[in-house]
PAROGU-568174 format. One record per residue: x, y, z of N, C-alpha, C, O in turn; residue number from 1. Coordinates in nm, 4 decimals, padded with zeros to 6 digits. Each point is the difference from the previous one (the first is absolute). Example, Ala and Ser with C-alpha at 12.3 -4.5 7.8 and 13.67 -1.06 7.14 Angstrom:
// PAROGU-568174
+----------+----------+----------+----------+----------+----------+----------+----------+----------+----------+----------+----------+-----+
!      n.x !      n.y !      n.z !     ca.x !     ca.y !     ca.z !      c.x !      c.y !      c.z !      o.x !      o.y !      o.z !  nr !
+----------+----------+----------+----------+----------+----------+----------+----------+----------+----------+----------+----------+-----+
!  01.3190 ! -00.5690 !  00.7800 ! -00.0890 !  00.1190 !  00.0000 !  00.0900 !  00.1200 !  00.0000 !  00.1036 ! -00.0019 !  00.0665 !   1 !
! -00.1386 !  00.1069 ! -00.1385 !  00.0820 !  00.1190 !  00.0060 ! -00.0770 !  00.1090 !  00.0730 !  00.0509 !  00.1108 !  00.0169 !   2 !
+----------+----------+----------+----------+----------+----------+----------+----------+----------+----------+----------+----------+-----+
END
This chain:
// PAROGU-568174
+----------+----------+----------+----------+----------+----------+----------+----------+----------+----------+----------+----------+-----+
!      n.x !      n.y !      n.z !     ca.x !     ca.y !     ca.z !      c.x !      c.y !      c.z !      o.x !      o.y !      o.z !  nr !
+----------+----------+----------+----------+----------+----------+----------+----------+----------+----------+----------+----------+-----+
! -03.4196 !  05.3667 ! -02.9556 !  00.0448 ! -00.1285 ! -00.0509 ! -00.1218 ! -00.0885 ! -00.0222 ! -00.0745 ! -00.0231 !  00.0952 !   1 !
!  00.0465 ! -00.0357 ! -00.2342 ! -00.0520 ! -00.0872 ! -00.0235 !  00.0209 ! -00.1450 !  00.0755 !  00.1023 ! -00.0419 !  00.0543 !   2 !
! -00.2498 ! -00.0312 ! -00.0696 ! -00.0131 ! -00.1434 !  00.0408 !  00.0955 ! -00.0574 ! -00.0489 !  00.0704 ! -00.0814 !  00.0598 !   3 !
! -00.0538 !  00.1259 ! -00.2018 !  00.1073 ! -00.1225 ! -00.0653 !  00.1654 !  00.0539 ! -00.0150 !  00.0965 ! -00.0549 ! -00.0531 !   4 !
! -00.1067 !  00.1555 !  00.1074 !  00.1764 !  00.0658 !  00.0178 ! -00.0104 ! -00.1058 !  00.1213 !  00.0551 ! -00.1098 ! -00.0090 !   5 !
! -00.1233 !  00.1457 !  00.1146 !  00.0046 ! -00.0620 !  00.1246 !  00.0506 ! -00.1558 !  00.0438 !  00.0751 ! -00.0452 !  00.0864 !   6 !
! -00.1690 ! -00.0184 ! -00.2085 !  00.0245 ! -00.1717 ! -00.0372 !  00.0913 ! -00.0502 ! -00.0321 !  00.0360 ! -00.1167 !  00.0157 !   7 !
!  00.0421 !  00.2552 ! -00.0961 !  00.1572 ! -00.0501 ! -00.0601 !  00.1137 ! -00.0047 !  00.1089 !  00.1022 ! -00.0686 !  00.0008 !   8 !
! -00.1453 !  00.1549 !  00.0851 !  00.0824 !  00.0227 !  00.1280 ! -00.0117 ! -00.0619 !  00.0496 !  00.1024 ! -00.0680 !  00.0061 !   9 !
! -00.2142 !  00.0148 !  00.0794 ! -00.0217 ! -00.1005 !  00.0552 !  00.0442 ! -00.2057 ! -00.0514 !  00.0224 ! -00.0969 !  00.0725 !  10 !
! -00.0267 !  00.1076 ! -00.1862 !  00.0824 ! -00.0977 ! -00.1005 !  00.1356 ! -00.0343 ! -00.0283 !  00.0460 ! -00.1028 ! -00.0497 !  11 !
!  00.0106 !  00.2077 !  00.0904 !  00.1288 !  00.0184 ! -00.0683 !  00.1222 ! -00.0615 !  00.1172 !  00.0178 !  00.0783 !  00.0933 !  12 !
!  00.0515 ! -00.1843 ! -00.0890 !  00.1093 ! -00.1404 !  00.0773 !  00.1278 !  00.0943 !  00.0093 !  00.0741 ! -00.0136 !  00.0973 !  13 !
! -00.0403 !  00.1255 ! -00.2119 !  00.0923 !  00.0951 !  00.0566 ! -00.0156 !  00.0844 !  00.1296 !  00.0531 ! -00.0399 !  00.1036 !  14 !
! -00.1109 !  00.1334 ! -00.1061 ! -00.0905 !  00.0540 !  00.0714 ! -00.0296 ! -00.0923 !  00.1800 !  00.0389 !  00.0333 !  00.1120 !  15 !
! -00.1099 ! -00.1357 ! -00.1508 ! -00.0087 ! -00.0788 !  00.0978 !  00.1217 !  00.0010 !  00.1119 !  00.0066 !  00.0341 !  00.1181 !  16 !
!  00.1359 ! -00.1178 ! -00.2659 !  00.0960 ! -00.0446 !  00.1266 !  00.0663 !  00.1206 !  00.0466 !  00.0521 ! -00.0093 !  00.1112 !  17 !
! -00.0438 !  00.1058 ! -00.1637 !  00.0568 !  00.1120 !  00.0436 ! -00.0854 !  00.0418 !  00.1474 !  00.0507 ! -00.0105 !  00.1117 !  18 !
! -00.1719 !  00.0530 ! -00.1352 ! -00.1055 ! -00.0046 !  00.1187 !  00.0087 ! -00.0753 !  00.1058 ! -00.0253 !  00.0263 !  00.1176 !  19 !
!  00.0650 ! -00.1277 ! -00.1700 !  00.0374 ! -00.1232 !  00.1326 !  00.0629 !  00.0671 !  00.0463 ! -00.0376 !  00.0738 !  00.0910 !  20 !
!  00.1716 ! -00.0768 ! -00.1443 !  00.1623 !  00.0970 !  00.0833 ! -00.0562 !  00.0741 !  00.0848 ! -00.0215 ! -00.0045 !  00.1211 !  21 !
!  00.0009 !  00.0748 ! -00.2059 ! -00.0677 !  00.1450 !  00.1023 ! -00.0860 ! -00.0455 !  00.1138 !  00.0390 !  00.0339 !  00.1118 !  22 !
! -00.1542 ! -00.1079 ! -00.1202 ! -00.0675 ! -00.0176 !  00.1037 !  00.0370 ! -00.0853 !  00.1258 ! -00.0496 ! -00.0087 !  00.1123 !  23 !
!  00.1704 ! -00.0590 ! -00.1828 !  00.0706 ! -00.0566 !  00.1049 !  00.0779 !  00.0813 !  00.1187 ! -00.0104 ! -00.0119 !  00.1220 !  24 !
!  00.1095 !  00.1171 ! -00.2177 !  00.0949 !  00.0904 !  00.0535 ! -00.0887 !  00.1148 !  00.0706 !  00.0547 !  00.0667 !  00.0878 !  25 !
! -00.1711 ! -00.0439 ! -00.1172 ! -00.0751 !  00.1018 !  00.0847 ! -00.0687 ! -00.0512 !  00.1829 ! -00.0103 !  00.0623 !  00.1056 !  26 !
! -00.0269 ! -00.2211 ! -00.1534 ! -00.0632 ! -00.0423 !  00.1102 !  00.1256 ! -00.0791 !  00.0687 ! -00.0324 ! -00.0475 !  00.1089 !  27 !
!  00.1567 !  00.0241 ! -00.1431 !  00.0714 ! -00.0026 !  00.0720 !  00.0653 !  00.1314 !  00.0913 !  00.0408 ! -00.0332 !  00.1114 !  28 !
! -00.0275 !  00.1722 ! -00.1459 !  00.0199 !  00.1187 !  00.0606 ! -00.1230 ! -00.0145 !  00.0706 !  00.0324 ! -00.0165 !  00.1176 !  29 !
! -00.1803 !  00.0135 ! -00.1296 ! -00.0811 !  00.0456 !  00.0704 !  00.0003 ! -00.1056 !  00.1431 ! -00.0430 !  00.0248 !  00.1127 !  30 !
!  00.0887 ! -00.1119 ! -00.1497 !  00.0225 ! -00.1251 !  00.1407 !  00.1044 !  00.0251 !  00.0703 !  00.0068 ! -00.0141 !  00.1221 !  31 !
!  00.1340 !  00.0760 ! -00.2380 !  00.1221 !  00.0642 !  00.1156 ! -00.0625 !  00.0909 !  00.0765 ! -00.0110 ! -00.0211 !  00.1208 !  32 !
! -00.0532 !  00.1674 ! -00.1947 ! -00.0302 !  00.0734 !  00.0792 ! -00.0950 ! -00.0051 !  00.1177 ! -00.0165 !  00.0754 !  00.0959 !  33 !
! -00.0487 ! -00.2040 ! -00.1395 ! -00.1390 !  00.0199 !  00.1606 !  00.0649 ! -00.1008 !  00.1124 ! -00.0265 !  00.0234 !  00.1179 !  34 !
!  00.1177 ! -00.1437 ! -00.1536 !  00.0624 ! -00.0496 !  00.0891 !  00.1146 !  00.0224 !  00.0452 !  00.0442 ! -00.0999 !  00.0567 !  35 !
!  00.0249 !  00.1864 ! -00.0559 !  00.0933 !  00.1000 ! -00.0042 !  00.1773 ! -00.1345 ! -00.0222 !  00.1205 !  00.0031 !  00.0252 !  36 !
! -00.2123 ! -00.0882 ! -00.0796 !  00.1187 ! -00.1421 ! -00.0920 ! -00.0150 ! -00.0022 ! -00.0990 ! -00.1143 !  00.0074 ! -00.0452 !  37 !
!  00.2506 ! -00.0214 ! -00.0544 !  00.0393 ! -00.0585 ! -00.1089 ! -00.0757 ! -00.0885 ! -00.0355 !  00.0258 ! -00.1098 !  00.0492 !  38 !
! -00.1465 !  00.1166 ! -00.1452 ! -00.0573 ! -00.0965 ! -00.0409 !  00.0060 !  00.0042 ! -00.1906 !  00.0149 !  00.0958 ! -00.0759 !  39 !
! -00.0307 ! -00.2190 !  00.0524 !  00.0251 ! -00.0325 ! -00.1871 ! -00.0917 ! -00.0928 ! -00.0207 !  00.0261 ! -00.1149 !  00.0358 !  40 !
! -00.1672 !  00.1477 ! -00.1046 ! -00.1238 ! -00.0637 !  00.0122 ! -00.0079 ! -00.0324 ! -00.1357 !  00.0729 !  00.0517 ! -00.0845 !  41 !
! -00.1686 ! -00.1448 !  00.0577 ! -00.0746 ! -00.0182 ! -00.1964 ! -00.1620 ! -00.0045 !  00.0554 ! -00.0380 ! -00.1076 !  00.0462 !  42 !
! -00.0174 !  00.1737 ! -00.0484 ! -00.1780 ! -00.0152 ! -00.0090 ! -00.0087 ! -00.0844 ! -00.0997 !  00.0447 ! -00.0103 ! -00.1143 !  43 !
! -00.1444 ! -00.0739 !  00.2183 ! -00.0744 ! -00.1431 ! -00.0497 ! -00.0786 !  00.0994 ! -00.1121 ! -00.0274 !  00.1196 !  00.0104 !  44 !
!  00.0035 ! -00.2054 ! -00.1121 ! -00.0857 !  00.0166 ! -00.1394 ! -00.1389 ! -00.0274 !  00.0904 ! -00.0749 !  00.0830 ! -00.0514 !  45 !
! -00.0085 ! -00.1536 !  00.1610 ! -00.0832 ! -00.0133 !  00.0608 ! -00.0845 !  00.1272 ! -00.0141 ! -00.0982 !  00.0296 ! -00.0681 !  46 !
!  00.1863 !  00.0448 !  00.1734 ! -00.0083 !  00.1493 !  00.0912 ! -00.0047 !  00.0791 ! -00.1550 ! -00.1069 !  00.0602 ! -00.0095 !  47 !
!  00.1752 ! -00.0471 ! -00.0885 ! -00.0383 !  00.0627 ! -00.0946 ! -00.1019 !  00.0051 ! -00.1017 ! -00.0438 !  00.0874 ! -00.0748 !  48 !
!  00.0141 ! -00.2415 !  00.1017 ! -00.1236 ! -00.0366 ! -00.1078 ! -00.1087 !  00.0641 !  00.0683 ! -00.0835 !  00.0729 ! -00.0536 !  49 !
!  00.0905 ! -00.1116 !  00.2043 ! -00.1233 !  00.0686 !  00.0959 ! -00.0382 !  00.1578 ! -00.0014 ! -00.1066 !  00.0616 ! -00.0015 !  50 !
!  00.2476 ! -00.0243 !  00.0027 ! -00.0084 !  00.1656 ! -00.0133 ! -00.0631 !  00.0522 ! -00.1471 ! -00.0867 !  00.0871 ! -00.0068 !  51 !
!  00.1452 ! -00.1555 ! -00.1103 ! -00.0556 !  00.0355 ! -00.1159 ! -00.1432 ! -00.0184 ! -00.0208 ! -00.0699 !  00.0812 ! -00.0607 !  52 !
!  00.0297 ! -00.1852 !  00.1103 ! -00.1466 ! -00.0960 !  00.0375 ! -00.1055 !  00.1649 !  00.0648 ! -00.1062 !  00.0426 ! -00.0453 !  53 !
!  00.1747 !  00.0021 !  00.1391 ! -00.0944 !  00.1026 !  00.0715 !  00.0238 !  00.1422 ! -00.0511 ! -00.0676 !  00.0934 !  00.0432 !  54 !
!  00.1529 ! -00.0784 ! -00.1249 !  00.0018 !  00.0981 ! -00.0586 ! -00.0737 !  00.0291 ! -00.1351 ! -00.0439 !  00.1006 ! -00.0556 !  55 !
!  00.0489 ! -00.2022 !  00.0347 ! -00.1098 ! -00.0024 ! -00.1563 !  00.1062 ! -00.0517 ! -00.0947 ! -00.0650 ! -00.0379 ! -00.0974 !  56 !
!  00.1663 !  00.0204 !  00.0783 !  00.1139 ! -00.0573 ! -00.1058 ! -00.0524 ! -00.1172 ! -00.0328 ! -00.0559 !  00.0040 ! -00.1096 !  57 !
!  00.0525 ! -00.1133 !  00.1661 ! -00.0679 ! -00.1447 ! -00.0646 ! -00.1223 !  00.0082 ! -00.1134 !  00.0008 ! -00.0807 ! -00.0929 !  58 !
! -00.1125 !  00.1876 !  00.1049 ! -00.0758 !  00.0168 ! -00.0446 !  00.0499 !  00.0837 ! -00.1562 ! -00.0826 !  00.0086 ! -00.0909 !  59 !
!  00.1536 !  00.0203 !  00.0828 !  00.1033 !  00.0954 ! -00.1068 !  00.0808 ! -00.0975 ! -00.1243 !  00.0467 !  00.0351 ! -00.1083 !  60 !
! -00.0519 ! -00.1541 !  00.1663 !  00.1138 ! -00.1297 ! -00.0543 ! -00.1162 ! -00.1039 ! -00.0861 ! -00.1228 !  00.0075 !  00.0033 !  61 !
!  00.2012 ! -00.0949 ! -00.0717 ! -00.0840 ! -00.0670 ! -00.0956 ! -00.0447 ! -00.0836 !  00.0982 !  00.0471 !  00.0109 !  00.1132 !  62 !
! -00.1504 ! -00.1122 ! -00.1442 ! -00.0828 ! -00.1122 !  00.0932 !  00.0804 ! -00.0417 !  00.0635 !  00.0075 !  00.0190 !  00.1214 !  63 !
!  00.0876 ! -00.0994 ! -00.2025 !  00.0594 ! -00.1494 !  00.0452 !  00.1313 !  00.0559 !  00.0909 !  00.0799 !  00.0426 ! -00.0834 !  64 !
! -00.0497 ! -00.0329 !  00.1564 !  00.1094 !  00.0520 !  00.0301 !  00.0403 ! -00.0799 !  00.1177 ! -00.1030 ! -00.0073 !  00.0670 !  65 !
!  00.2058 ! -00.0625 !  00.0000 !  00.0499 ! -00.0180 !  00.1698 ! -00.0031 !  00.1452 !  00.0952 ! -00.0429 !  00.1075 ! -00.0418 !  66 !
!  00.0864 ! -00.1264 !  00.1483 !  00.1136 !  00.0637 !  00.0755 !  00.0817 !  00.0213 ! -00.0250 !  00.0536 !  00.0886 !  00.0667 !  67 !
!  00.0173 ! -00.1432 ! -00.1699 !  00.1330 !  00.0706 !  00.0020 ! -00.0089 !  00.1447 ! -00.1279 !  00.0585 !  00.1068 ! -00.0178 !  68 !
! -00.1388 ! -00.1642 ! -00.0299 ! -00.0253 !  00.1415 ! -00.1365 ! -00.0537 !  00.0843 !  00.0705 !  00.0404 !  00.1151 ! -00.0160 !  69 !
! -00.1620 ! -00.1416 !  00.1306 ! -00.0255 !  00.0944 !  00.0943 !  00.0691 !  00.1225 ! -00.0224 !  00.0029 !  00.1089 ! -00.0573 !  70 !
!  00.0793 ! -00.2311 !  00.1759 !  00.1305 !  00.1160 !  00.0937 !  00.0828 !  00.0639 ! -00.0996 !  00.0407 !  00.1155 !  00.0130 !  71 !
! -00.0144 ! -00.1914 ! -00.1154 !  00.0859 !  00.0760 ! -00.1249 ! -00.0673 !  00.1336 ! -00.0324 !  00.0718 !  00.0967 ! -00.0259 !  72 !
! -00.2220 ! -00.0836 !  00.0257 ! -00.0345 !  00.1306 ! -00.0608 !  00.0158 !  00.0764 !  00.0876 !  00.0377 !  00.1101 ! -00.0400 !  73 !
! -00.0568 ! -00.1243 !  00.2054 !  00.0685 !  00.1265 !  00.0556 !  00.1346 !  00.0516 ! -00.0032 !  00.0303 !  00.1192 !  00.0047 !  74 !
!  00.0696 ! -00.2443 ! -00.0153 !  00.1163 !  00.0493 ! -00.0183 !  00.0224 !  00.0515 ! -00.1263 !  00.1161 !  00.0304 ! -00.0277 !  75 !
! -00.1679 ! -00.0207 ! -00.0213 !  00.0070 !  00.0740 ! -00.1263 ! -00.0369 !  00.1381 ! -00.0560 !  00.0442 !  00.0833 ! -00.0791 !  76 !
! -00.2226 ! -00.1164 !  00.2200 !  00.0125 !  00.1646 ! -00.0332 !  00.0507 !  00.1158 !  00.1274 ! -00.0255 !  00.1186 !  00.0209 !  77 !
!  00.1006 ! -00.2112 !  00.0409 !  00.1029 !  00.1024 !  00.0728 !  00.0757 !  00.0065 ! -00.0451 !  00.0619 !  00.0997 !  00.0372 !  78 !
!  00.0145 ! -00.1832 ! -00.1533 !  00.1318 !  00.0068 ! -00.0678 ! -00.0150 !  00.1419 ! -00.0762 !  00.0609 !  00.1067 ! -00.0074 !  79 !
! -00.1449 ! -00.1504 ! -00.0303 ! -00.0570 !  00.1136 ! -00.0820 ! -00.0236 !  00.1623 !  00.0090 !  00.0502 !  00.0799 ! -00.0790 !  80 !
! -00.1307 ! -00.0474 !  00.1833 !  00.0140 !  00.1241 !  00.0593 !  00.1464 !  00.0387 !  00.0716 !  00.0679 !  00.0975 ! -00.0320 !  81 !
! -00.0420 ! -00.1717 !  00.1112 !  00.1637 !  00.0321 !  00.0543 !  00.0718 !  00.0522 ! -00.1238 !  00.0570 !  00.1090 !  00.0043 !  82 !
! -00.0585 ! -00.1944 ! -00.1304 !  00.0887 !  00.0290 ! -00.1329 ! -00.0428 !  00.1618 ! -00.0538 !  00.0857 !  00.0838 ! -00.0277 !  83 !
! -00.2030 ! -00.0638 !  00.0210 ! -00.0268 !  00.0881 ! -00.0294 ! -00.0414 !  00.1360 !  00.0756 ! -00.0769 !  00.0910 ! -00.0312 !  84 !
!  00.1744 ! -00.1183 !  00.1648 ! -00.0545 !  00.0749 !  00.0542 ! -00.0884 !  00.1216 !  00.1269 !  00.0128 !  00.0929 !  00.0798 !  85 !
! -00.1173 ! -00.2047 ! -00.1566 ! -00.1355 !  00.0239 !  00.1035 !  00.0346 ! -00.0485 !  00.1565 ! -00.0746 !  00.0566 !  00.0798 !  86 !
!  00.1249 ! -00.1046 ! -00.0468 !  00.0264 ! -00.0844 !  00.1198 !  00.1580 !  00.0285 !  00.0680 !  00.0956 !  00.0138 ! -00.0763 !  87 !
! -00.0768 ! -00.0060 !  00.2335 !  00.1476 ! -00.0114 !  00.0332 ! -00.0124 ! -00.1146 !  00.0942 ! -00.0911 ! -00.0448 !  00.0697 !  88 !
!  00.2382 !  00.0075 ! -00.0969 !  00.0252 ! -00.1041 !  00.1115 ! -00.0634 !  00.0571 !  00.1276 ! -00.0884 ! -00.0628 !  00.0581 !  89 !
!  00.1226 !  00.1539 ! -00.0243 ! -00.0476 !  00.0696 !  00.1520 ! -00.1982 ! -00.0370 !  00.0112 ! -00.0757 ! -00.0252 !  00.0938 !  90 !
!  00.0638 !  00.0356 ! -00.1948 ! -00.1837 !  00.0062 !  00.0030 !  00.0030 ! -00.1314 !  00.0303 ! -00.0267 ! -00.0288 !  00.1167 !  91 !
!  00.0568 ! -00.0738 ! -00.2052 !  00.0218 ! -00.1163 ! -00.0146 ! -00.0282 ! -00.0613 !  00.1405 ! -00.0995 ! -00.0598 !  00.0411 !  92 !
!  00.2449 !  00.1003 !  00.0349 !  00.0166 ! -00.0625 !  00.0815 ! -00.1051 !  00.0556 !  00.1298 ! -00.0527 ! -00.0834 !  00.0737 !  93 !
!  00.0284 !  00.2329 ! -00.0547 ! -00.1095 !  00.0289 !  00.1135 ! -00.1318 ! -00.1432 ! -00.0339 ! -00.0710 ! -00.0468 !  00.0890 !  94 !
!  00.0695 !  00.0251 ! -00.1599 ! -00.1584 ! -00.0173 ! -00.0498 !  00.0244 ! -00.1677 !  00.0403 ! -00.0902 ! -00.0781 !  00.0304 !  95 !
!  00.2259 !  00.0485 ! -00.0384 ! -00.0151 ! -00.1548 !  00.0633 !  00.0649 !  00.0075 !  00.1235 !  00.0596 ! -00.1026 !  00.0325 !  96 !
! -00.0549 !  00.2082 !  00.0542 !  00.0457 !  00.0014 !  00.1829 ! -00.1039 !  00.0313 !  00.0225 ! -00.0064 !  00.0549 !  00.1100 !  97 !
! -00.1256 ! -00.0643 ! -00.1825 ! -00.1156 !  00.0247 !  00.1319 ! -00.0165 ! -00.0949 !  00.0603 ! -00.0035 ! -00.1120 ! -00.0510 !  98 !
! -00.0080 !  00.1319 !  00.1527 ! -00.1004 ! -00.1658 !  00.1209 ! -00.1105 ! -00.0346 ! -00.0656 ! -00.1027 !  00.0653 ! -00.0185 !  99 !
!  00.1333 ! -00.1793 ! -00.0172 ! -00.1334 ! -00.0266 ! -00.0072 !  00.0428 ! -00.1929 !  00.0180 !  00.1127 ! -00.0495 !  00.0039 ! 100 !
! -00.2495 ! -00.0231 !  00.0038 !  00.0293 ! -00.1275 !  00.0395 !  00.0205 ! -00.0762 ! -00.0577 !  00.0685 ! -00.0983 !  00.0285 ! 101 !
! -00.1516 !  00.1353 ! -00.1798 !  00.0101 ! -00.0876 ! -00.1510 !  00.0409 !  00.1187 ! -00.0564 ! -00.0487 !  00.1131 ! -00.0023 ! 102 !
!  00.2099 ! -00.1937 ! -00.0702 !  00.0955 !  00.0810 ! -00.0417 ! -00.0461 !  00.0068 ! -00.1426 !  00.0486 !  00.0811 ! -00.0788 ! 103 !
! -00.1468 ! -00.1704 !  00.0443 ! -00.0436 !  00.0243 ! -00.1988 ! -00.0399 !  00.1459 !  00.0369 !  00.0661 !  00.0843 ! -00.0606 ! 104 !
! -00.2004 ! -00.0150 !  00.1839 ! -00.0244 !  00.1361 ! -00.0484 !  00.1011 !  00.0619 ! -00.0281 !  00.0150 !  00.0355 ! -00.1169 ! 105 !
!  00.0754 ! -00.0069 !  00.2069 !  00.1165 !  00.1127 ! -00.0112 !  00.0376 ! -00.0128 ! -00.2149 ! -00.0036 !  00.0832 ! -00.0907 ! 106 !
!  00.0301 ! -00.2074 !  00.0963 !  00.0251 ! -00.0116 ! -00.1827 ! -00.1171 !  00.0313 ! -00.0703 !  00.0166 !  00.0221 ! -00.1199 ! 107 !
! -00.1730 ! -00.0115 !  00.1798 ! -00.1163 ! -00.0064 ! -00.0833 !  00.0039 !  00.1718 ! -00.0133 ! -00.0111 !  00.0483 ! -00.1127 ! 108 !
!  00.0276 !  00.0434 !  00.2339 ! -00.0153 !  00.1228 ! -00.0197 !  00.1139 !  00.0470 ! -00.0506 ! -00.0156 !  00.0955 ! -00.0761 ! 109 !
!  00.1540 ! -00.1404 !  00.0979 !  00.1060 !  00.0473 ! -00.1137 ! -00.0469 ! -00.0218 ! -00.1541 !  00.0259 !  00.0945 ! -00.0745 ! 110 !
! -00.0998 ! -00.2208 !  00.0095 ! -00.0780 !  00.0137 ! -00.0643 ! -00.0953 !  00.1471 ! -00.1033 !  00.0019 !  00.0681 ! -00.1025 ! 111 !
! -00.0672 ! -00.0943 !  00.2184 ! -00.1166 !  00.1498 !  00.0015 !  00.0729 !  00.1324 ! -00.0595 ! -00.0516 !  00.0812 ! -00.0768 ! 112 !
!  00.1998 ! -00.0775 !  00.1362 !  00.0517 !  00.1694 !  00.0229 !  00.0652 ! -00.0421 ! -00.1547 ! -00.0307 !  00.0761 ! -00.0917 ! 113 !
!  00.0981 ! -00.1655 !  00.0667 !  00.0342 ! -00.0483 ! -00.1346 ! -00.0822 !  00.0295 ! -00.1390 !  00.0346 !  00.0298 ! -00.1143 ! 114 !
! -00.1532 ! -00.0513 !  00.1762 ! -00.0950 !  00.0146 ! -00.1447 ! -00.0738 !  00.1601 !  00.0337 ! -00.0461 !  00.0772 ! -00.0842 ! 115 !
!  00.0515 ! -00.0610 !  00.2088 ! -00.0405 !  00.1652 ! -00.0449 !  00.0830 !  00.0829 ! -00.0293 ! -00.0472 !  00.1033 ! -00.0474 ! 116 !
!  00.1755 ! -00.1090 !  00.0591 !  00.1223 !  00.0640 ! -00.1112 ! -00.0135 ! -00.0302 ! -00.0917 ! -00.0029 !  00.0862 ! -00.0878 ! 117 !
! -00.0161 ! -00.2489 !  00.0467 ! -00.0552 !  00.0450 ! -00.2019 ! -00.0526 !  00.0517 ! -00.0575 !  00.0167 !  00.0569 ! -00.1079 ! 118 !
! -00.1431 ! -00.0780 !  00.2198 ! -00.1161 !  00.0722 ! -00.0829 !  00.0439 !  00.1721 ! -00.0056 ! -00.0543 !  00.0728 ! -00.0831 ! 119 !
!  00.1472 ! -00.0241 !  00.1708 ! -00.0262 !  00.1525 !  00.0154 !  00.1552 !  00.0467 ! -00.1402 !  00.0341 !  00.1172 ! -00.0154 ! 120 !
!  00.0291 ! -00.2272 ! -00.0603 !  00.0614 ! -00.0078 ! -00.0849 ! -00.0369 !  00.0091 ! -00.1108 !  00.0801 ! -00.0107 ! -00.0928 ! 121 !
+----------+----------+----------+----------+----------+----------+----------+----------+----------+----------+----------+----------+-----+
END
């Protein structure tokens, strides 16, 4: 996958809100499953901008951008691989029940596993 296939993905507000869903409904299972409670979460756009931030995604996006376009391009390009694919909820969700203390990594290396399925596409 090209830089600029990549840009479109990363661009694209369909994509995004769908990604949201998903990233909502995954890190809500991954909080049922580690607290062994019913939990129904929305990840702060913060934690996602941060995760995209350390993954290299910000650097991928035009200059001017907020946080919230941030976080839109990851949800987007998880919308994205899930759609096509490359990705299962099950992966999804291992990759945000790891411990860790800052919950952006767990989203920065779901990230990572995201774009090395494209590339191997």
């Amino acid at each position: 996958m090209n830089d600029e296939d990549l840009g479109k993905i990363l661009t694209d507000t369909d994509l995004a809100q769908f990604g949201d869903s998903l990233l909502n409904f995954a890190y809500s299972i991954a909080l049922t499953e580690t607290t062994g409670r019913p939990r129904g979460t929305k990840v702060q756009d913060k934690i996602l901008a941060d995760a995209a931030a350390k993954a290299g995604l910000r650097k991928r996006l035009p200059r001017r951008v907020g946080r919230g376009e941030v976080a839109n391009s990851l949800e987007a390009l998880l919308g994205h691989v899930w759609l096509q694919k490359m990705i299962t909820l099950e992966e999804i969700v291992f990759c945000l029940k790891k411990e860790n203390l800052d919950p952006s990594k767990n989203f920065s290396d779901l990230v990572e596993v995201a774009l090395s399925k494209l590339k191997q596409s």
